[in-house]
N, C-alpha and C positions, 0 to 999 in steps of 0.2 A: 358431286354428281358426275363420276368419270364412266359412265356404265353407256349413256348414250353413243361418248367417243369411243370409247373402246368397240362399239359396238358398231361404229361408220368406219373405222380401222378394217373390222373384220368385215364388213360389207367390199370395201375398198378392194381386200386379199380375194375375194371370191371369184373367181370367172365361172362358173354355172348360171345361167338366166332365171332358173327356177331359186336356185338357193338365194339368190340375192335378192328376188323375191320377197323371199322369207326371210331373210334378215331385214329389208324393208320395211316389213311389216309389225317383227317386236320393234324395229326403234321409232314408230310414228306410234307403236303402241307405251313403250316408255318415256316416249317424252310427253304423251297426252296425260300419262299418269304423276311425272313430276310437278306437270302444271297446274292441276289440281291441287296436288301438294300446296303448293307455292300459294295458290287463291285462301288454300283455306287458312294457311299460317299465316298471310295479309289478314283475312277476315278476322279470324282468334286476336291477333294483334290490334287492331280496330275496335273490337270488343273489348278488349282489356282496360283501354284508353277512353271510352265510353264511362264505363263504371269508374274509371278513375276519376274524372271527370264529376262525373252524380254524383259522387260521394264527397267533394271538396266546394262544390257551389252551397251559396245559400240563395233563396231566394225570397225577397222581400214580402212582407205581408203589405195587403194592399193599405193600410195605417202606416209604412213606410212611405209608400206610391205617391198616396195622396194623404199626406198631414188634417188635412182640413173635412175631410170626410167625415158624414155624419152615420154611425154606424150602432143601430137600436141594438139594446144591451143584451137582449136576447142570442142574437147573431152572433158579437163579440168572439165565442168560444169557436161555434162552427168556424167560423170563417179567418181563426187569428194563423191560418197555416195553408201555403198554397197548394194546390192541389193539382201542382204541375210541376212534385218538386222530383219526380222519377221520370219525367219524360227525354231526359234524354238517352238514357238506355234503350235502344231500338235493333233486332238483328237485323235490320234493313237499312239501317241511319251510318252513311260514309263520313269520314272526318276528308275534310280539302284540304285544309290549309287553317294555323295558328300560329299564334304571334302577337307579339307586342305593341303593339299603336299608341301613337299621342290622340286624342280628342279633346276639342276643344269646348269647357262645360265652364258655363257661364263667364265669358272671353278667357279662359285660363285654360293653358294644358297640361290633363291628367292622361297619366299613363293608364293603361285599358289593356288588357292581355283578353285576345277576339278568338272566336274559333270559327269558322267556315265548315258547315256540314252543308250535305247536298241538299237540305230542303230549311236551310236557314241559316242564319246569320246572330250569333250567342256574343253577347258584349258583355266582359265583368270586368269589375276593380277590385283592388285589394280590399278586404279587410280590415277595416280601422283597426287599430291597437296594436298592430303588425308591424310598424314602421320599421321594426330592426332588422327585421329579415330581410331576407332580398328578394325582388321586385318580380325577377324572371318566373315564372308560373311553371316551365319546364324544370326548373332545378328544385323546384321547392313543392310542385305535388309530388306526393310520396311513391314510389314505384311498389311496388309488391313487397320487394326485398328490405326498402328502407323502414316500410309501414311494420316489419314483421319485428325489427331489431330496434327501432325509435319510438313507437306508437303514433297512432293516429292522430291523438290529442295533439301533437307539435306542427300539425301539416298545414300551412299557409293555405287560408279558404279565401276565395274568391266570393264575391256577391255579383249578381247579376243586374245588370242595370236597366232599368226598366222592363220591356222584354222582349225577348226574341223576335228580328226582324225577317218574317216568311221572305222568302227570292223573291216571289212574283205580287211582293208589296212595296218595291223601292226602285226608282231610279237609281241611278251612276253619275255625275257630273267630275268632269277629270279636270281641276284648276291648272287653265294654261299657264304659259309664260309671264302673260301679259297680266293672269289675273294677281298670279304668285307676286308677281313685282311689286303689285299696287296693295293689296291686302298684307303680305309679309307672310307669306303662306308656303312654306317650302316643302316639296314631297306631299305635297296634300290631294286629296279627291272627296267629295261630300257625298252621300248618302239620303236619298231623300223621301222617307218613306209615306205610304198614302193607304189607307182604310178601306173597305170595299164600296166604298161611296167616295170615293175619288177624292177626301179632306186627306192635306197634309197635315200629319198630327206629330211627327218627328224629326227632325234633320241632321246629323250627324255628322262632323268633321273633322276626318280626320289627316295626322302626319304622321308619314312613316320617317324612317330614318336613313334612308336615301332614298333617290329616284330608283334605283332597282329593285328595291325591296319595294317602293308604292306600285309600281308597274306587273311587278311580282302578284299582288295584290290584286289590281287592278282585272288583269289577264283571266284567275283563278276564277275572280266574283261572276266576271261577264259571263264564262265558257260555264260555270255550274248555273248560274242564273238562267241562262239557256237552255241547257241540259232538263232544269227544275221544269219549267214553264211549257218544255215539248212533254212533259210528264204527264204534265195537269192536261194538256190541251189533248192527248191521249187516252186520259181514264176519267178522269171527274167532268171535264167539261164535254168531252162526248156527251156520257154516259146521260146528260141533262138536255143533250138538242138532239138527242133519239126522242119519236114521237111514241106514247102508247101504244102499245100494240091493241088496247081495243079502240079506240078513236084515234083519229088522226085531225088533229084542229087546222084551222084554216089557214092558207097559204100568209096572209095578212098577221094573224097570231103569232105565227110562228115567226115571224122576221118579226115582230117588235120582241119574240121573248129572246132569240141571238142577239137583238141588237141591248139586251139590258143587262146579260151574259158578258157583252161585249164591255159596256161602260164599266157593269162591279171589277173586271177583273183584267188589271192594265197589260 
């Protein structure tokens, strides 16, 4: 993209106030148009990476979930496939940040390949029966080119673990010095997720593989998790403490329905 400088060259050579002007003017008008460029070749790429993504997760039926589930035989069919298994295909859905983590699932650590989107937190593990292959999710979903010349049948799928932790459903706890020493917890931070009724139903722990890559981590979750929650607090949760426009309820009403607004949603 030599067209702007070239183009501040020839600004540069001009001594006329008007001309320069005008050349002022194509180059605030080309570089507005390269960076559109630039947005939308991030976005298309975002998008690529999406469906790449859909297309290598599986997602458990709730008879995986929960083994002990009692489920009338009728149901069985409807419900042996989840019905969330295209959601993460979104034109509006950003990817942050993925990568490899250790979690710690029942005192043992399993390696988790995580993704970070702007309005959730996607946890999967390998694939039983996979063990040959290798571990890294980057090298083993299939790109376009590899899917086109290998098949899609060889591409290491991921399953999702439980499921998707929304931002403005979890705490952060960063394990200090003092906690790391005493537990054997190195590069760790937990995860602690909560219901709209304020029950902890998940807890998650995980280790990265240095202190810069957890802090890396660490950093990405807080600043989107923010980002998420000024979203919400913006559109959804306005949109519910505007009063009616043909009644307006009582000053008393109204502060206990903020303050229940306030409790569901941490």
């Amino acid at each position: 993209m030599k067209v702007p400088l070239i183009l501040r060259d020839i600004e540069a050579r001009t001594e006329e106030p008007q001309e320069r002007a005008v050349v002022r003017e194509i180059i605030e008008a080309e570089e507005h148009s390269l960076r559109e460029l630039d947005d939308k070749m991030k976005w298309l790429k975002n998008f690529e990476r999406l469906l790449e993504i859909q297309r290598n997760i599986f997602w458990p039926p709730v008879t995986e979930l929960d083994p002990k589930v009692y489920i009338p035989e009728f149901l069985k069919g409807a419900i042996s496939r989840q019905p969330c298994e295209r959601l993460i295909v979104s034109p509006r859905r950003q990817i942050i940040l993925e990568g490899s983590l250790h979690m710690l699932d029942h005192n043992k650590p399993q390696e988790m390949y995580v993704i970070l989107f702007d309005d959730m937190l996607l946890i999967t593990r390998r694939k039983k029966g996979l063990h040959k292959k290798k571990s890294s999710l980057t090298e083993n979903w299939p790109s376009s080119c590899s899917r086109a010349s290998s098949g899609g049948d060889s591409a290491l799928r991921y399953i999702v673990y439980k499921q998707p932790l929304s931002l403005d459903r979890f705490f952060i706890h960063d394990v200090t010095p003092h906690e790391s020493a005493a537990s054997k917890l190195e590069a760790a931070f937990v995860l602690v997720n909560l219901n709209r009724f304020q029950q902890i139903v998940t807890v998650c722990t995980f280790q990265a593989q240095t202190e810069q890559i957890k802090q890396t981590w660490l950093s990405k979750l807080r600043d989107t998790q923010d980002k998420w929650k000024r979203t919400l607090q913006n559109t959804v949760f306005r949109s519910q403490r505007l009063p009616s426009s043909a009644t307006t309820p009582p000053k008393g009403t109204q502060l206990l329905r903020d303050a229940s607004i306030n409790r569901e949603y941490p």
